[in-house]
C-alpha positions as a Markdown table, in Angstrom:
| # | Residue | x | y | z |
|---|---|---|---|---|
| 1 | Unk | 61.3 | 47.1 | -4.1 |
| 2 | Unk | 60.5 | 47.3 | 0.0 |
| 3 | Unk | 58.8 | 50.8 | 0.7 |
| 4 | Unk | 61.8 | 51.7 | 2.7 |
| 5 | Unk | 64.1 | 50.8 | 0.1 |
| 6 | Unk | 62.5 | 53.1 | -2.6 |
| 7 | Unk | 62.0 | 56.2 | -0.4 |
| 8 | Unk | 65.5 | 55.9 | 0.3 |
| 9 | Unk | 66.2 | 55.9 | -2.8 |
| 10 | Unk | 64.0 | 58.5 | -4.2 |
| 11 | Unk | 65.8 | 61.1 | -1.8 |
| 12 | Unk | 69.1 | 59.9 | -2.7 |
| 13 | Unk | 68.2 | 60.7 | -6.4 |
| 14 | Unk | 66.8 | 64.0 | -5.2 |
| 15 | Unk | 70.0 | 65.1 | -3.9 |
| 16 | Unk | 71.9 | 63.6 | -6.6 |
| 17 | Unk | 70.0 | 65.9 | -8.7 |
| 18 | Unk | 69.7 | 69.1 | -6.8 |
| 19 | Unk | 73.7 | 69.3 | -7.0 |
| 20 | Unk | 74.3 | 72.7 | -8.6 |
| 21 | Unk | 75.5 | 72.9 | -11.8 |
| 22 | Unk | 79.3 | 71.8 | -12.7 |
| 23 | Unk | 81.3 | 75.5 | -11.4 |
| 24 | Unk | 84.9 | 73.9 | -12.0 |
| 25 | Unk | 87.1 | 72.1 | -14.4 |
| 26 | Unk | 90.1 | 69.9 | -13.1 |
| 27 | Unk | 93.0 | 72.6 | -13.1 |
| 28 | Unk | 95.9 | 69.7 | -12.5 |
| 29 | Unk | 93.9 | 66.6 | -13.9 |
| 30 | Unk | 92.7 | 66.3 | -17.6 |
| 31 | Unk | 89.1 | 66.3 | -18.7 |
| 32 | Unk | 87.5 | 64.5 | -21.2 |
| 33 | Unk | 83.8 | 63.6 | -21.9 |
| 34 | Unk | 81.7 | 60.4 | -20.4 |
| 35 | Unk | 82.0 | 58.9 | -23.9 |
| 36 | Unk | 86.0 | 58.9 | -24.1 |
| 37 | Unk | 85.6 | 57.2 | -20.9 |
| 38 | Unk | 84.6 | 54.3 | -21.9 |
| 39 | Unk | 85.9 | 54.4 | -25.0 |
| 40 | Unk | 89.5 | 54.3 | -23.1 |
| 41 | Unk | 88.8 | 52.0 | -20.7 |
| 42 | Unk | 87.5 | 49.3 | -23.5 |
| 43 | Unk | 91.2 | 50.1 | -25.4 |
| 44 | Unk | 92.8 | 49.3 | -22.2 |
| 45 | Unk | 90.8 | 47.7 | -19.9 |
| 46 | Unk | 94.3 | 45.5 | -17.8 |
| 47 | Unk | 95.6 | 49.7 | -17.3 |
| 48 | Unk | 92.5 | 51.9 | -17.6 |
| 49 | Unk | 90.4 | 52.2 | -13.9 |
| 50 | Unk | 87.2 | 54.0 | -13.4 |
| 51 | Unk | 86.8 | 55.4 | -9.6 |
| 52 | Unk | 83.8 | 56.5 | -8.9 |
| 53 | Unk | 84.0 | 59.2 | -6.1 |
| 54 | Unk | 80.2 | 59.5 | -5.2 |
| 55 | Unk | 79.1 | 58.2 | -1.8 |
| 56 | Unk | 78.3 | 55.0 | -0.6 |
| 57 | Unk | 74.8 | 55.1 | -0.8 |
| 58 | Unk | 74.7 | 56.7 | -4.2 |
| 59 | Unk | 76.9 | 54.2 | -5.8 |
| 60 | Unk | 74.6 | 51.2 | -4.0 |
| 61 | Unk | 71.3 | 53.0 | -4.8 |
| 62 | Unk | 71.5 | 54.5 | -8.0 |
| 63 | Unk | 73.4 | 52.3 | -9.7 |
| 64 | Unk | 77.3 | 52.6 | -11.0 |
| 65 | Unk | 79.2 | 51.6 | -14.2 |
| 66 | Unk | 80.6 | 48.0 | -14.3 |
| 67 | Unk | 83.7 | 47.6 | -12.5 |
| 68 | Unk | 83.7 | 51.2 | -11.2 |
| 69 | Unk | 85.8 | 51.1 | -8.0 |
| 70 | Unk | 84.0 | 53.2 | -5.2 |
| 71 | Unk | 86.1 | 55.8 | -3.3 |
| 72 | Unk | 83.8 | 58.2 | -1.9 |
| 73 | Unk | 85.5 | 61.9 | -2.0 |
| 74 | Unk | 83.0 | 62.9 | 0.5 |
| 75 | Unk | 80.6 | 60.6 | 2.8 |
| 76 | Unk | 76.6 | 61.5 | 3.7 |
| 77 | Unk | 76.4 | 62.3 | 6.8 |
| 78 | Unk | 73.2 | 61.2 | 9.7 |
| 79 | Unk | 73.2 | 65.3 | 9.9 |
| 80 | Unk | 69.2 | 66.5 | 9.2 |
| 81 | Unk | 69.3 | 70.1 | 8.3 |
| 82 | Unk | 67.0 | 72.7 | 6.6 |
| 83 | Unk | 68.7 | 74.5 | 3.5 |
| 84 | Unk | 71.0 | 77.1 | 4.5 |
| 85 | Unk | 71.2 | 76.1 | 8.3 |
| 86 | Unk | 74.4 | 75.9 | 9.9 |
| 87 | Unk | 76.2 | 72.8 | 9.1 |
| 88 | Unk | 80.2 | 71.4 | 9.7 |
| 89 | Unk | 81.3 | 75.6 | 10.4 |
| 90 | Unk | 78.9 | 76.2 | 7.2 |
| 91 | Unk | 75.5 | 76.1 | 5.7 |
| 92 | Unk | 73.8 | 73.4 | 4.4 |
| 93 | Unk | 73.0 | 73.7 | 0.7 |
| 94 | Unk | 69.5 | 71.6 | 0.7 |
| 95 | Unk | 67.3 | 70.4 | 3.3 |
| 96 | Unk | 67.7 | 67.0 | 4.3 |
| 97 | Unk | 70.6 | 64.5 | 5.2 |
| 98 | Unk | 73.5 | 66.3 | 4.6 |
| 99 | Unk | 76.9 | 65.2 | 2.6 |
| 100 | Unk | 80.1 | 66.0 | 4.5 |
| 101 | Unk | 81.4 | 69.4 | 3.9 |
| 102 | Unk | 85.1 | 68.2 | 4.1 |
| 103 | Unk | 86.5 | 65.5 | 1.5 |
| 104 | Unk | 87.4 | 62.2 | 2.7 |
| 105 | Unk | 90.8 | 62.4 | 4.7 |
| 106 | Unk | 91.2 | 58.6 | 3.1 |
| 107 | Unk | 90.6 | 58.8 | -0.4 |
| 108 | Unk | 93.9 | 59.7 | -1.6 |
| 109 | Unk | 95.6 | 56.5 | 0.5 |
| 110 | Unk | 92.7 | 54.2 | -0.2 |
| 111 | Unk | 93.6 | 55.4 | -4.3 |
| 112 | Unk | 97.1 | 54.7 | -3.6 |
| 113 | Unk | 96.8 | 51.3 | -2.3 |
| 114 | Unk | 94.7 | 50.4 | -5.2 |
| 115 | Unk | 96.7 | 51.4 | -8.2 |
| 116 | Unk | 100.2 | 52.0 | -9.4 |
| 117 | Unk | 101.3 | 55.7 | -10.0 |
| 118 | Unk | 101.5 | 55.0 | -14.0 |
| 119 | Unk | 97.9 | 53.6 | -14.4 |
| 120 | Unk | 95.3 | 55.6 | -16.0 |
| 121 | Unk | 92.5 | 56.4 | -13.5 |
| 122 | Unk | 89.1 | 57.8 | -14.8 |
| 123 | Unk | 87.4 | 59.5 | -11.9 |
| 124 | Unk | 83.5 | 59.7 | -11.9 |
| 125 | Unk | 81.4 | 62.1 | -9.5 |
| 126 | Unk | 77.7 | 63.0 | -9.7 |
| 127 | Unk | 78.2 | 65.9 | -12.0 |
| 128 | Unk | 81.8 | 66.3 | -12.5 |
| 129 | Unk | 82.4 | 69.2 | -9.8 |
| 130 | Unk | 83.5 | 67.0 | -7.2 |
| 131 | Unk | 85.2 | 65.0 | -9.3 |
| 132 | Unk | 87.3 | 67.5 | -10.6 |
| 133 | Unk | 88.8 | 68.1 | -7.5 |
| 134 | Unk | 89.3 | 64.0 | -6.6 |
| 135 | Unk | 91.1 | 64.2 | -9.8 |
| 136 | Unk | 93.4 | 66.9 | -8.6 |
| 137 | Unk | 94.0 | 65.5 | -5.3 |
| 138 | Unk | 95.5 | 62.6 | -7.1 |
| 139 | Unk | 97.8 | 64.1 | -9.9 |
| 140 | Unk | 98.8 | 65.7 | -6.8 |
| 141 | Unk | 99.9 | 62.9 | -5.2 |
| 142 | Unk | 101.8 | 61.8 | -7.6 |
| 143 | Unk | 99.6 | 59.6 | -10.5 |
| 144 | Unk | 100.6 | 60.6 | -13.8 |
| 145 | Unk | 97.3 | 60.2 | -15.8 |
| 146 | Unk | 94.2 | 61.2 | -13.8 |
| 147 | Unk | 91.1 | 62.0 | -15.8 |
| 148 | Unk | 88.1 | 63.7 | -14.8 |
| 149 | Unk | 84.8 | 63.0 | -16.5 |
| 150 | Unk | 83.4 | 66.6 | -16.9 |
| 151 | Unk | 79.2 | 65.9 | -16.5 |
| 152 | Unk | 79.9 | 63.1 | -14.0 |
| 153 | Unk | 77.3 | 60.5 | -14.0 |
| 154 | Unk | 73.8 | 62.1 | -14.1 |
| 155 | Unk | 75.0 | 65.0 | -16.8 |
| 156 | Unk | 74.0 | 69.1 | -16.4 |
| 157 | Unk | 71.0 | 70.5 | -15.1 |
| 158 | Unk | 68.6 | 71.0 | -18.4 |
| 159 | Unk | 67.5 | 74.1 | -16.9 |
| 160 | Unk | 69.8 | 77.0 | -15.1 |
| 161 | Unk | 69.0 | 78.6 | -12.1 |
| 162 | Unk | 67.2 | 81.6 | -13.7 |
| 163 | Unk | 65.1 | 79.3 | -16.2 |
| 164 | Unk | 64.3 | 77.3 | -12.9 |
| 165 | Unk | 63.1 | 80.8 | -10.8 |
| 166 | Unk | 60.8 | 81.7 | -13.8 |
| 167 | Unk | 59.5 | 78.2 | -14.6 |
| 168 | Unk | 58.1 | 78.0 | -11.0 |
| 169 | Unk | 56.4 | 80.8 | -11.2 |
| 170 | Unk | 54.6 | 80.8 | -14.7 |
| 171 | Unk | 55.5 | 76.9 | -16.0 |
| 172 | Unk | 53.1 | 74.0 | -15.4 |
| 173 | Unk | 56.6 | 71.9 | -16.6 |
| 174 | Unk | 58.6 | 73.1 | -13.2 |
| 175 | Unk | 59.5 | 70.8 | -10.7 |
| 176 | Unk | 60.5 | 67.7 | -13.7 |
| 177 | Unk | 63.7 | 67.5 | -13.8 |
| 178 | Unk | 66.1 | 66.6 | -16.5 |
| 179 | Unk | 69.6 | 66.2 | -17.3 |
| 180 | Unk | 72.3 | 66.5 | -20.4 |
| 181 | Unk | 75.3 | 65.2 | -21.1 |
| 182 | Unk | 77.2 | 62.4 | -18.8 |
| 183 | Unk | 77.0 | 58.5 | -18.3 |
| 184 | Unk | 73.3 | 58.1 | -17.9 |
| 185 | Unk | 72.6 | 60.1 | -21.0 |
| 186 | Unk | 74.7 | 58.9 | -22.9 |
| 187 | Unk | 73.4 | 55.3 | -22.4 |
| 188 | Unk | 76.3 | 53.8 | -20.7 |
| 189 | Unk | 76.2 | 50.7 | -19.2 |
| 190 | Unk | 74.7 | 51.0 | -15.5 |
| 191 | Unk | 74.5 | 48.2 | -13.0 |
| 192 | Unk | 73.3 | 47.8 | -9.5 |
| 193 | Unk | 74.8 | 44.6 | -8.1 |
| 194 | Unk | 77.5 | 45.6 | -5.5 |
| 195 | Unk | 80.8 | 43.3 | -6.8 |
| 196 | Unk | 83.2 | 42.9 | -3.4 |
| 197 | Unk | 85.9 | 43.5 | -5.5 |
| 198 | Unk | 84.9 | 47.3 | -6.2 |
| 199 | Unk | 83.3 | 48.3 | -3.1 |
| 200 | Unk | 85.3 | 50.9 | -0.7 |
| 201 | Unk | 88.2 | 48.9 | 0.6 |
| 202 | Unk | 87.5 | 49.7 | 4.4 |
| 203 | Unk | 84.1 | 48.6 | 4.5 |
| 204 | Unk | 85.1 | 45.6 | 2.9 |
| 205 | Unk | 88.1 | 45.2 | 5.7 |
| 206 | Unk | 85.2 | 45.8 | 8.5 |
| 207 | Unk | 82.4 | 43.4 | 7.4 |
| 208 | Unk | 85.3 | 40.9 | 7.3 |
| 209 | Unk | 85.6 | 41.5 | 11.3 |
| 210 | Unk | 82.8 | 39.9 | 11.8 |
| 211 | Unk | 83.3 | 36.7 | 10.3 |
């Protein structure tokens, strides 16, 4: 991997980590484990679809499950910031580049002019915050059975905030970093090749503007 390439990465995968904790559960959507995910979309693959809602670079980076349709809920942004400065009328949550504060004004169309209101749709975020409220959005708009995976992709935090505080100041151990629960820890299948077919419809439409 090009030295570029696996900084890049590294600091996607610190952000992707550094997410709090999961604070909400899909109030409209239902919510099932990383484990009845697949095991719905293997009983139904022709009417079962798995969105994943993380962003671009996350999905390309860090890898995604096969056939896992990528519609960012919210986009990174080029915006540097130091934790807790002021970002989009708020403050950023961690330094570095920061993830757009407001969801993706697109991802309820881009959904809709993917999939029929009766299809199951699976929806994937990092930890299963975000993607509770893609899931939402979309019973919402009218799709009858939304699902929300409720650790996401990389799982829970193995530590809370309170272990964390008192592991930096008397742990050798703080600063490694684990997760429990969700796709990755349960062994699900990860791949890295970006398929046309699954890759965020108007990027697609774009790159074809330049043939």
């Amino acid at each position: 991997m090009r030295p570029i390439l696996a900084s890049l990465t590294a600091l996607i995968l610190l952000l992707a980590c550094a997410l709090p904790a999961p604070a909400r559960e899909a109030s409209r959507a239902s919510t099932i484990e990383a484990l009845e995910a697949w095991e719905m979309l293997g009983q139904d693959p022709k009417g079962t679809f798995l969105i994943d809602a993380r962003n671009r670079a996350e999905y390309m980076l860090l890898g995604h499950p096969p056939q896992a349709y990528n519609v960012p809920w919210r986009f990174m942004t080029n915006d540097f910031q130091v934790q807790d400065g002021p970002f989009q009328g708020g403050k950023a949550p961690y330094t570095g580049y920061q993830v757009s504060l407001e969801p993706n004004p697109d991802f309820v169309g881009v959904v809709q002019s993917l999939f029929k209101p009766e299809d199951r749709l699976i929806v994937l975020s990092s930890d299963g915050d975000e993607g509770a409220d893609a899931a939402d959005a979309l019973v919402k708009a009218g799709f009858k059975r939304v699902y929300n995976i409720r650790h996401g992709f990389w799982g829970d935090p193995l530590r809370s905030k309170e272990q964390d505080k008192l592991a930096e100041r008397h742990s050798p151990h703080h600063g490694q970093r684990g997760r429990v629960n969700g796709w990755v820890y349960w062994g699900l299948p990860v791949v890295y090749a970006m398929d046309p077919r699954y890759v965020y419809p108007p990027d697609l439409k774009r790159m074809q503007t330049f043939k």
